[in-house]
N, C-alpha and C positions, 0 to 999 in steps of 0.2 A: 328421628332426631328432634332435640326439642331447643332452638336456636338462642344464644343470649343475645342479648342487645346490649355491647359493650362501647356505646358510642354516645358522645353527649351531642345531643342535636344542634343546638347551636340554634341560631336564625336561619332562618330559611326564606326572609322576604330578599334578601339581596342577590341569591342562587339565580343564575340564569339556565333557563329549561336547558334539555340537551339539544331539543330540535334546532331551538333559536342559536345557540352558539356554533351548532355544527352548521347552520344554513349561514351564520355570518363568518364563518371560515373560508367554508365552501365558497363564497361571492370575492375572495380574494386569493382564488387561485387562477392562476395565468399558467396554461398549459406548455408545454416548451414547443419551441416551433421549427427546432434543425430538425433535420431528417438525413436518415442514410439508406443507400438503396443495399441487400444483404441476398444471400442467398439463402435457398430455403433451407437450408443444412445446418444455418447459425439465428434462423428464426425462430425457434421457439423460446417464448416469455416473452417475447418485441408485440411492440403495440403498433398495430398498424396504420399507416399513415393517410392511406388510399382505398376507396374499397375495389375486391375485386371482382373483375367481370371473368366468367366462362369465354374462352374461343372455342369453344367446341361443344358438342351435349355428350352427356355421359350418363347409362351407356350409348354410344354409337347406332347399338342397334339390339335389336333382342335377342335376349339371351337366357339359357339355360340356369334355371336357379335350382336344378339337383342333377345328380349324375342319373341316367336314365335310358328313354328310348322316345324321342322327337317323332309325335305321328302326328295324321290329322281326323281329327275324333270320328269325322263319318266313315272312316273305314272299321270302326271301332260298336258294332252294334251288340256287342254283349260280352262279357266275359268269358274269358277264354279264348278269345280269337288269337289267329295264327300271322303273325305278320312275316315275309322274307324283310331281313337288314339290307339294307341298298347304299347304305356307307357309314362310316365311324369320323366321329367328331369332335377331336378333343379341343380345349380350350387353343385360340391363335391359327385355326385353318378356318380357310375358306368354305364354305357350304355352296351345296348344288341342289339347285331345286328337288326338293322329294320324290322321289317316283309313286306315284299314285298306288293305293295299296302294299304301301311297305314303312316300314319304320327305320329313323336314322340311328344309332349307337350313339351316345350324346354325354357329354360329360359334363358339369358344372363350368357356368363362362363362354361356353365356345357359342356361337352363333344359332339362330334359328333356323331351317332352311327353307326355302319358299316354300309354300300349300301345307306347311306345318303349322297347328295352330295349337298343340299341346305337347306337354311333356310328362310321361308315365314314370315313376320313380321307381327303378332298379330292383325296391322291393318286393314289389307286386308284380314283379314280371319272374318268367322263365325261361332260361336260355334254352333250344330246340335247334343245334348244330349252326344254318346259317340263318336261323329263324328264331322269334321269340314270343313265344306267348303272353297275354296281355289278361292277368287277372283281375285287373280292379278296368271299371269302365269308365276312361276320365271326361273332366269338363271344359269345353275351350276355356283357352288361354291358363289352362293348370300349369304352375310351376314355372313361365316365363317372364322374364323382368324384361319390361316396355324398353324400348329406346326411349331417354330422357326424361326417366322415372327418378333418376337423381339429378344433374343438372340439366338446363338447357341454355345454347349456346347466346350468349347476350345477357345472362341471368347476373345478378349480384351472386356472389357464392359466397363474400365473406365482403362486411362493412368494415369503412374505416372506426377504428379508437375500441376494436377487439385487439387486445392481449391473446395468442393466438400461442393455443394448445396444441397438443398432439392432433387431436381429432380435426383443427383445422390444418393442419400442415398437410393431412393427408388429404383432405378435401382439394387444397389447395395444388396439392403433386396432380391428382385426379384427370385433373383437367390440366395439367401441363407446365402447371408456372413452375418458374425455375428461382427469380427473384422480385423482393419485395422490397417497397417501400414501407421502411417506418422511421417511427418518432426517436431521433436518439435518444439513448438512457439516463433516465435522471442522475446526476450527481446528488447524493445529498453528506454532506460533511458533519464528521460527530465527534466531540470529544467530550471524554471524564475531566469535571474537575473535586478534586477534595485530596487534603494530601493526609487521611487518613489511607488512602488507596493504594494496592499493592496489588501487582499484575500475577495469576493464577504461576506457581513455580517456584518464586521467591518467598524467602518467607517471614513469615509477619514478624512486626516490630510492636508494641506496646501502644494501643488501643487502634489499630489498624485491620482494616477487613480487606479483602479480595475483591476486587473491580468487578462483580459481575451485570452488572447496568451494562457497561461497554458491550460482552458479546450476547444479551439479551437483545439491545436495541441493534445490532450489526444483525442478528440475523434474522430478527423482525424485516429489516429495510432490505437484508437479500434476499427474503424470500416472497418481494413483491418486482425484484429484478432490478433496483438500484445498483448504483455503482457506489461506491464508498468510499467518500476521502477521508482517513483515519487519521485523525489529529493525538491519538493517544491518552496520556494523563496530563492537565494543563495546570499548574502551581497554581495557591489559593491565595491570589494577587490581585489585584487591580489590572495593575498592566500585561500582567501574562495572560490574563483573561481578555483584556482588550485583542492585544494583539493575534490571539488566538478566533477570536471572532473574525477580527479584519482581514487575516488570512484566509480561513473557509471563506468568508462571501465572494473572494477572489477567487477561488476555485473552484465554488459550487452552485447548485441551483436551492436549493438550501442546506439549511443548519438547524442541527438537531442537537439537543445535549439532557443532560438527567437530572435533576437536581438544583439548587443552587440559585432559584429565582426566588427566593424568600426577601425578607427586610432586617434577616444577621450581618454581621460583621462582617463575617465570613462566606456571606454568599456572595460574590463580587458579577456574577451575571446579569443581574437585574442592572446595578447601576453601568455597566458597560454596553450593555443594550441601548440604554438610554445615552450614550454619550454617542454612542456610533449611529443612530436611528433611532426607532419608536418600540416602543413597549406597551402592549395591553396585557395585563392580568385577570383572569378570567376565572370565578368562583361558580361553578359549575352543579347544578342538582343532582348530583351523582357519587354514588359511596362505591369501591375507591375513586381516589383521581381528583374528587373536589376543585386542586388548582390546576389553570394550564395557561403558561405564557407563550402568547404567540405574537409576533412585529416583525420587523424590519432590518437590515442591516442594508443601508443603501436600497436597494430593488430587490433585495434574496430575500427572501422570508425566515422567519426563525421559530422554531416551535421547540418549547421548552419542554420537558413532563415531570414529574415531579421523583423526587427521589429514593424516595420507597418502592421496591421491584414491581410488588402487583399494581399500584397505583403506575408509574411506567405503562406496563404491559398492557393495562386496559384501557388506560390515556390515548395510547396508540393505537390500539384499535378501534375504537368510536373517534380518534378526531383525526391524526397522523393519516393514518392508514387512507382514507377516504381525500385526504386532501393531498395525498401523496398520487392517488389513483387518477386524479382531475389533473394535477403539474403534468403528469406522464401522457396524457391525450386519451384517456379509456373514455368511452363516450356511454351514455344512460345514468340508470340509476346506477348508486356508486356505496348504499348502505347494504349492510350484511342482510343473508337472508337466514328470517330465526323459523324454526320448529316450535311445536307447542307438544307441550308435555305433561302427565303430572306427577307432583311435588310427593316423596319419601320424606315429609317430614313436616313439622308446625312451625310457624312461623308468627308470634304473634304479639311480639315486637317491633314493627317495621320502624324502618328509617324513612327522617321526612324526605329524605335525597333518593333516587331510585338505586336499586343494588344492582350490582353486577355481579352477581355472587359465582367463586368459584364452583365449580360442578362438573356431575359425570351424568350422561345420559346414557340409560342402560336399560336390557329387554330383561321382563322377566321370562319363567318359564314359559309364561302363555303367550307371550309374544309383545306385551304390553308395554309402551315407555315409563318410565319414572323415574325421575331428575332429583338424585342427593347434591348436596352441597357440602361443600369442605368444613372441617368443625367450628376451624379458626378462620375469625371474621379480621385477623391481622393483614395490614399491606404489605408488612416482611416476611411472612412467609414462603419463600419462593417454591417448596416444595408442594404447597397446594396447587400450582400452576405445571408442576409436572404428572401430577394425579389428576386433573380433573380435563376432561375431552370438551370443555366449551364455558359459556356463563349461561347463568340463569338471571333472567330479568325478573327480578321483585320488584314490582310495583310501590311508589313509594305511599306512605300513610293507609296500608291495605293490610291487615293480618289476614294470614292463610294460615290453613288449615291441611292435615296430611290427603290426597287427592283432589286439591283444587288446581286446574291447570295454568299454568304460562308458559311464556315463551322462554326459547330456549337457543342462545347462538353459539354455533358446533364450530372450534379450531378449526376447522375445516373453511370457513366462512372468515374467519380472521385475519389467515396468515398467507394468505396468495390474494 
C-alpha cells in the first residue's frame, strides 16, 4: 500500500507531546475511595480494594499430578519390576502409609502416601491381576506437586488496585475466600449533544445522521466496567447544555461527552464548561484526536473528545481510558502494552503529529507478523474501526518503508 498524506500540517510548535498531556491528566486523577464488601460470585471486573492474604497453603499437601501408581523408587531397580497394589487412591481419600515393596493405585489429586516418593504414569505401566508392572524406571519426586508449590499460607495471593479476572477469582476460591473488598464502581455520566442527531430506529429528517458516538462511547466505558448515567440527546442550547452538565456532576464521578467543545455558535460546551468550572483545551501531537478538552464541573472531572468517531475512539483510548483506570483504584502502570511488528506497506509521507493509524495485525503463511493499515486516513470512517484488530503507531516526521518495524497496540490492550 502506498499511503497519501491528505493532511495539512499545520504548526506543530504549539502541539503538546502525548507523554506530557497524558502525565498532566494522569496527576489529576483522584481515585474513588467508597468501597463495598461483595461476594466472590459478583466480583469479577471489581477492583480490589485490599490485598489478599492465603489462610491456608495450597496444595495442602502432595499430590498426584497424573493418574498412575504411587511407589517408592528404591523398590524400583529396573524395568519391569512386579509390584502387589496395597491400596487405590482416588482424588478426596485418605492415604495410609505405603507398604514397603508395593505400589498404591493413584489418580490425579488425591494425596501422596507416606514412604512414597514417586508417581509412575499409567502409561508405562501394566496391569498383572492384583499387581502391576512397572516399565519405565522412574525418578524421585516424578509427577508429584509439593505441598505449597501454589500458595502458602500468609502469602499475598492477589494485591490491592487489580481488576480481578477469572484466573483471580479462581485463585482467590483456591484458598477459600468467599468475599471481597472493593472499590465501588465508577459512575461516569455521558450525553450527545447536536440536534442534527437522531436515535438508531427513527428515521432521519433532512441533514440529520444517527447518534452513533453515544453507543461507541457507552460501550468503551462498559467494557472497563463503569456504571453509566445516560443523559441521552441534550438540545443545542446554552441552557440545556448548562443544566445537563449540572445534572451529571450531581450524579457522577465524571462526565464524558463527544463533540461540541469547538469556538462555533453551536457548540455550547465549551462555554458551559466555563460557566460551571474550568476548562482546558488541549492540542495534542497526535493524528487523530489532535483536540481534547478536559476540567472541572465543581470537583467531577470532565473530559470532552472530539467529535469525529475515530478521533472519539482513539482519544479514549490514549487519555480516557488510562485516567478512567487510575479514578477506579487499578494500581501500576496503566498505559497499553504494544507489540512490534512490521509494516505491509510505504509510508513516506509522515505526519508531524504521531499516527495512530488504523490496522490489522496479521500472520502470514510462515508465521511472520505484518501490520496493514486502513486505506482511508479519514476520522469518519467508522467502519475502518470495525476492520482493523488494533493501531499502528507511526512515528511522527519518520518515513517508512515496506518491512521496517513499529509498534503495534492490539484492541485487546484498549478496551478492558
Amino acid at each position: 500500500m502506498h499511503a497519501c498524506d491528505c493532511s495539512s500540517h499545520g504548526k506543530g510548535s504549539d502541539l503538546l507531546p502525548l507523554e506530557a498531556a497524558l502525565e498532566r491528566l494522569l496527576a489529576q486523577a483522584r481515585p474513588v475511595q467508597g468501597t463495598e464488601r461483595v461476594s466472590i460470585q459478583e466480583a469479577l471486573g471489581r477492583v480490589l480494594a485490599e490485598p489478599v492474604t492465603s489462610r491456608i497453603t495450597m496444595p495442602p499437601w502432595d499430590n498426584s499430578a497424573m493418574d498412575g501408581y504411587a511407589v517408592n523408587t528404591s523398590d524400583i531397580p529396573a524395568e519391569g519390576t512386579i509390584l502387589p497394589i496395597s491400596q487405590r487412591l482416588p482424588a478426596g481419600v485418605a492415604a495410609e502409609p505405603l507398604t514397603p515393596g508395593s505400589a498404591a493405585r493413584i489418580f490425579t489429586g488425591a494425596p501422596i502416601p507416606a514412604h512414597a516418593d514417586a508417581v509412575v504414569i499409567q502409561e508405562v505401566c501394566e496391569s498383572a491381576g492384583d499387581s502391576v508392572i512397572i516399565n519405565r524406571v522412574p525418578k524421585s519426586g516424578a509427577n508429584i506437586r509439593r505441598a505449597g508449590e501454589d500458595t502458602r499460607e500468609g502469602q499475598v495471593v492477589v494485591e490491592a488496585g487489580t481488576r480481578l479476572g477469572p484466573q483471580h477469582l479462581g485463585l482467590l476460591a483456591s484458598v477459600g475466600v468467599a468475599e471481597l473488598l472493593v472499590f465501588r464502581r465508577l459512575k461516569v455520566a455521558v450525553f450527545s449533544s447536536g440536534d442534527e442527531l437522531v436515535m438508531p430506529g427513527q428515521p432521519l429528517g433532512p441533514g440529520q445522521i444517527y447518534n452513533s458516538n453515544e453507543f461507541t462511547l457507552e460501550g468503551l466505558l462498559a467494557g472497563v466496567g463503569c456504571k453509566l448515567v445516560k443523559l441521552g440527546i441534550v438540545a443545542d442550547t446554552f441552557d440545556a447544555t448548562c443544566e445537563a452538565l449540572r445534572s451529571a456532576a450531581q450524579d457522577a464521578d465524571l462526565v464524558m461527552t463527544s463533540g461540541g467543545v469547538s469556538v462555533g455558535e453551536e457548540d455550547h460546551i465549551k462555554p458551559a464548561i466555563e460557566r460551571l468550572g474550568r476548562l482546558d483545551l488541549w492540542k495534542i501531537a497526535i493524528r487523530p484526536g489532535k483536540p481534547l478538552a478536559f476540567g472541572h464541573i465543581g470537583d467531577v472531572p470532565f473530559i470532552g473528545t472530539p467529535g469525529n468517531p475515530v478521533s472519539l475512539f482513539v482519544t479514549y483510548c490514549l487519555f480516557a481510558r488510562p485516567f478512567i483506570l487510575k479514578l477506579q483504584g487499578i494500581a501500576g502502570d496503566l498505559t497499553p502494552r504494544a507489540v512490534t511488528a512490521k509494516i505491509d506497506f510505504d509510508w513516506p509521507h509522515p505526519d508531524r503529529r504521531r499516527e495512530f493509524a488504523r490496522a490489522r495485525l496479521d500472520l502470514d503463511e510462515q508465521g511472520e507478523a505484518w501490520i496493514t493499515v486502513y486505506p482511508s486516513r479519514s476520522s469518519g470512517v467508522l467502519n475502518s474501526l470495525a476492520w482493523a484488530n488494533g493501531l499502528a503507531v507511526l512515528p511522527e516526521n519518520t518515513p517508512l518503508s515496506r518491512g521496517d518495524v513499529v509498534r503495534f497496540l492490539p484492541f485487546s490492550e484498549l478496551l478492558t
